[in-house]
C-alpha positions in Angstrom: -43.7 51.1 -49.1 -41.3 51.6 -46.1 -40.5 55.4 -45.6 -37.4 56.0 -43.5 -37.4 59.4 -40.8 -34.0 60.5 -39.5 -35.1 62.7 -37.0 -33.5 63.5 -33.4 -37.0 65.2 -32.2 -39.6 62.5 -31.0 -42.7 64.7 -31.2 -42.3 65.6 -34.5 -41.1 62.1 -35.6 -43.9 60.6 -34.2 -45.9 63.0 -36.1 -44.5 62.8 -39.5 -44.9 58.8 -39.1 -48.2 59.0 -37.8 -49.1 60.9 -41.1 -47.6 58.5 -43.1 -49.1 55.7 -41.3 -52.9 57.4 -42.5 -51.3 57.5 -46.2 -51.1 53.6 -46.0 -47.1 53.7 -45.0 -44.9 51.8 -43.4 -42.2 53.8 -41.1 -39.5 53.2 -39.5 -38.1 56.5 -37.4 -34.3 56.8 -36.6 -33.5 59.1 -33.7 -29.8 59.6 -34.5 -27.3 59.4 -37.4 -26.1 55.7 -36.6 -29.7 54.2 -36.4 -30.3 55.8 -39.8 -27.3 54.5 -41.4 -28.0 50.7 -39.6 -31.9 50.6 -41.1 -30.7 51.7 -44.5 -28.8 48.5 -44.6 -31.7 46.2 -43.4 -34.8 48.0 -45.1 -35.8 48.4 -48.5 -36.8 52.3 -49.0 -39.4 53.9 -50.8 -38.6 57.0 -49.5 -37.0 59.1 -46.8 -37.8 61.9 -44.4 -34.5 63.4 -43.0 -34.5 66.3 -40.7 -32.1 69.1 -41.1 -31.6 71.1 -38.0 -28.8 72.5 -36.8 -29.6 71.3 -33.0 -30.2 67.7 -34.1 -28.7 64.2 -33.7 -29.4 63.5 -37.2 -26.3 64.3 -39.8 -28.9 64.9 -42.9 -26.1 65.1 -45.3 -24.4 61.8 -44.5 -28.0 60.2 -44.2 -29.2 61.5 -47.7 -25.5 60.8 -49.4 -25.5 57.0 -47.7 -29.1 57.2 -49.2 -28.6 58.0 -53.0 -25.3 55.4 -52.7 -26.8 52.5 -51.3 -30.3 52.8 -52.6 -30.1 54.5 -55.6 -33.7 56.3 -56.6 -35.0 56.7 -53.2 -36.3 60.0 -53.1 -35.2 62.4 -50.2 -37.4 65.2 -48.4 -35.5 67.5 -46.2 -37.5 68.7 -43.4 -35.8 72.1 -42.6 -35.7 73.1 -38.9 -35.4 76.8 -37.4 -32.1 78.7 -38.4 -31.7 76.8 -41.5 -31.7 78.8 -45.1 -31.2 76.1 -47.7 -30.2 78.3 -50.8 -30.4 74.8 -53.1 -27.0 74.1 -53.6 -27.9 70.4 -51.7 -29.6 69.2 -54.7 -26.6 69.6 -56.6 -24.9 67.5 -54.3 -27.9 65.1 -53.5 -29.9 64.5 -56.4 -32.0 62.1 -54.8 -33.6 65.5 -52.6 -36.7 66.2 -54.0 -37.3 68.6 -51.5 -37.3 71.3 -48.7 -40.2 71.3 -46.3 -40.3 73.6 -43.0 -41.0 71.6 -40.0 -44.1 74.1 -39.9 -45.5 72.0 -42.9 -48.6 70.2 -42.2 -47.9 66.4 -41.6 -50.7 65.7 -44.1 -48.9 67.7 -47.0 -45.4 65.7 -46.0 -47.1 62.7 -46.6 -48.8 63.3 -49.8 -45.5 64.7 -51.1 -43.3 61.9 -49.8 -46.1 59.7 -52.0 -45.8 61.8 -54.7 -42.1 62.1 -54.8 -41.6 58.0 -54.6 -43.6 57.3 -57.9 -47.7 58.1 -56.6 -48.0 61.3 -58.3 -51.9 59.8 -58.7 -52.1 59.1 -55.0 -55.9 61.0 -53.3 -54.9 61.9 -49.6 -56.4 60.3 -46.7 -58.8 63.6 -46.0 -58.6 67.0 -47.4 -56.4 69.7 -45.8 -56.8 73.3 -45.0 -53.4 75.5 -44.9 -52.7 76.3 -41.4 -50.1 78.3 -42.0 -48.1 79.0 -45.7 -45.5 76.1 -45.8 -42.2 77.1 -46.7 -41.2 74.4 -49.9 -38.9 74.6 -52.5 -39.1 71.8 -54.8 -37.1 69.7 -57.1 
């Protein structure tokens, strides 16, 4: 399974793929809104990890929406950056989000949620994880 991550912030990319990568993923990281939208027309997506933050190269919303219209069932995680509040009103205009993650979120947990959230629900994690800090979710 491919996992695609729209994110303008190499370290944390990097990150986020690196977990993936230990979950037995494939990723393929996008560093700005065009690369997204040109690797959702020449991957096949299991799932997608799309950074919202207001300081970003990333345009979340027009990466989730081309998302749900060209690959229909692809589930979306929003990884929310500093001085963003979603209040849930997204998911009723991307019903393919199947979550809100802080970028404070262990890497481990995105992972294991991204698996969960494309049809793994049955999936073990690579290692077991102890909270760092509380996660901020809300879920779908």
């Amino acid at each position: 399974m491919t996992v695609l991550i729209a994110c303008s912030e190499p370290a944390a990319a990097r990150l986020w793929a690196e977990a993936c990568a230990r979950e037995g993923l494939g990723t393929r990281i996008a560093g700005g809104t065009d690369e997204a939208i040109a690797l959702l027309g020449a991957l096949e997506l299991g799932a997608a990890v799309i950074a919202l933050d207001a300081r970003g190269a990333v345009d979340a919303l027009t990466v989730a929406t081309l998302v749900a219209y060209r690959q229909p069932g692809v589930p979306v995680v929003l990884m929310i950056g500093p001085g963003i509040q979603p209040d849930g009103s997204l998911q009723a205009l991307l019903p393919n989000v199947r979550a809100y993650l802080s970028y404070a979120t262990h890497p481990g947990d995105l992972a294991a949620l991204v698996m969960h959230s494309a049809g793994r629900p049955d999936h073990v994690p690579a290692r077991p994880r102890r909270i760092l800090h509380p996660p901020t979710c809300a879920l779908h």
